[in-house]
Every structure is written in C-alpha cells, then in structure tokens.
C-alpha positions as CSV (number, residue, x, y, z in Angstrom):
1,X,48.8,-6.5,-30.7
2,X,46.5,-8.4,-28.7
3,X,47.0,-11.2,-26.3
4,X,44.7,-13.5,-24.8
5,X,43.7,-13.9,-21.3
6,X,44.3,-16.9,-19.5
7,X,40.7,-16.9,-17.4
8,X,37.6,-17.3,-19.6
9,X,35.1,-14.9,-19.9
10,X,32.1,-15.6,-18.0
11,X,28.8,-16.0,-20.2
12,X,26.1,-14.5,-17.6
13,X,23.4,-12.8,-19.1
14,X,23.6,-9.2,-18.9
15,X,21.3,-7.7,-16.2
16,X,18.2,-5.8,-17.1
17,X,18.4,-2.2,-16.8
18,X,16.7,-1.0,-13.6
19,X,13.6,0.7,-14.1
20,X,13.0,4.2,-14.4
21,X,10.6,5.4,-11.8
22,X,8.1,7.7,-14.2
23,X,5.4,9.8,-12.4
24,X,2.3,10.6,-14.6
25,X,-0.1,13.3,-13.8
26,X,2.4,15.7,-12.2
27,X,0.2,18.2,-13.8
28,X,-2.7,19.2,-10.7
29,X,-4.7,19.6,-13.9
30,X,-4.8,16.2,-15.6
31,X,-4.2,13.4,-12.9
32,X,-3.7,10.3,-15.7
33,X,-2.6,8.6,-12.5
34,X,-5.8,8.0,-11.0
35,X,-7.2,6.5,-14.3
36,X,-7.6,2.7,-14.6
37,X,-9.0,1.2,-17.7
38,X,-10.7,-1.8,-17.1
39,X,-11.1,-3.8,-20.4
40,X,-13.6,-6.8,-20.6
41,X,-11.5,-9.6,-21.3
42,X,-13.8,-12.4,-23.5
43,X,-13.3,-15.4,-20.8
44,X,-13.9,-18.9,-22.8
45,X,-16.9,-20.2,-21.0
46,X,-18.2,-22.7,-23.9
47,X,-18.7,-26.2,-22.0
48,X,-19.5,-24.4,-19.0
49,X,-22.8,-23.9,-16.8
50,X,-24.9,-20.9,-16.8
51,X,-24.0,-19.9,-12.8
52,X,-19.9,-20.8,-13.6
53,X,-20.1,-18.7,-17.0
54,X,-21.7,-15.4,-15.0
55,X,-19.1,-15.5,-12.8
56,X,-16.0,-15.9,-15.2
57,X,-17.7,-13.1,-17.5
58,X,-17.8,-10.8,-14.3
59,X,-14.3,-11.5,-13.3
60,X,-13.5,-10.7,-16.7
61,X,-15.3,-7.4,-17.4
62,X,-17.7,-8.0,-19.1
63,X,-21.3,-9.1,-18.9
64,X,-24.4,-11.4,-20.0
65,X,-25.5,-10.4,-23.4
66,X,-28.4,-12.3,-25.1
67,X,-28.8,-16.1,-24.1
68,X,-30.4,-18.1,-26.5
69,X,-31.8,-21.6,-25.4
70,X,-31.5,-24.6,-27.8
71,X,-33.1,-27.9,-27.8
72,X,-30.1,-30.4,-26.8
73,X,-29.7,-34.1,-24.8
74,X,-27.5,-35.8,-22.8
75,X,-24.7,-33.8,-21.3
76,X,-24.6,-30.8,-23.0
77,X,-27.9,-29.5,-21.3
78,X,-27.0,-26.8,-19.0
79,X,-23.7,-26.1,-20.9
80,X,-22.8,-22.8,-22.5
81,X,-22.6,-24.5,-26.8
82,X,-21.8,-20.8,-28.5
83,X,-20.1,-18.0,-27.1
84,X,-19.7,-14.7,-29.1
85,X,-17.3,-12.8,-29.3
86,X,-14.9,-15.5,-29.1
87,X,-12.6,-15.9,-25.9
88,X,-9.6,-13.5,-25.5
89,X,-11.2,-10.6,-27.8
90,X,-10.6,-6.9,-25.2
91,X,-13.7,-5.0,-25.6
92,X,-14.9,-1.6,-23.9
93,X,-15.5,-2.5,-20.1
94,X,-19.2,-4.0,-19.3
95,X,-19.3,-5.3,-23.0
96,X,-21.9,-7.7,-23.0
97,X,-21.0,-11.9,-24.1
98,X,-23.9,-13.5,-26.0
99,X,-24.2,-17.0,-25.1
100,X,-26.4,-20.3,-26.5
101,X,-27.3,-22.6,-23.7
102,X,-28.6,-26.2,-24.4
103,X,-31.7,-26.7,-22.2
C-alpha cells in the first residue's frame, strides 16, 4: 500500500546532463580538430550604404558579388535596394552577395 508524504515534492527542473568531453582527431593521421569551416552567412544589408554593406558581408563570410547601379531620388541614393541571395541563406565561404545600389 502506499502512503503519502507529508513534505511536497519540489518541482525544480531537472539538471542537464554534464557534457561529455569528446576529442576528435585522436588519429595522428586525420586531425578533424584543426578544421574550422567558415560558412558565409547572407548578412541583410538592404537599406544600407555601400562602405557599411562591405563591412557586414566581410564579417559575415562572404563577399561583394556584382553591384548594379539604378537611377533612384531622395533617400534611397547610396542605399543597398536588392540584395541576392536573401539574408540568412549559409553558402560556401567567400561566396559572393550581389547587390543593387541606387545612385
């Protein structure tokens, strides 16, 4: 039979499990630990300038594909209109970003 205790039972969370320490490339052969894949990352530079949209492609990993230069007034010159491939698409590291720019 069972009986019920008089002190509740606490509702913590349960703890994570600590992690597991894994070493990769223990083989002197195949050193996977040295390898760093660095993706580009599609930053979303539309409404940006030209200067400010180098710099996030860079940081991102990528860099300036074709810029093509439309006829545009008021305050969109200067400012990135069309980006492709959109933001937040991974591509191959140095991928290049084609941009329109309103001049």
């Amino acid at each position: 039979m069972f009986t019920r205790s008089a002190t509740p039972i606490a509702s913590a969370p349960p703890e994570p499990p600590s992690p597991v320490p894994v070493q990769a490339g223990t083989n002197p052969n195949t050193r996977f630990d040295d390898f760093v894949y660095k993706a580009c990352v599609v930053p979303a530079v539309k409404g940006k300038g030209l200067s400010k949209t180098k710099t996030l492609l860079r940081r991102g990993g990528c860099k300036l594909g074709h810029v093509k230069k439309v006829e545009v007034t008021g305050k969109k010159e200067g400012k990135v209109l069309k980006q492709a491939p959109k933001a937040g698409k991974v591509l191959a590291p140095g991928a290049k970003v084609r941009i329109t720019l309103g001049k």
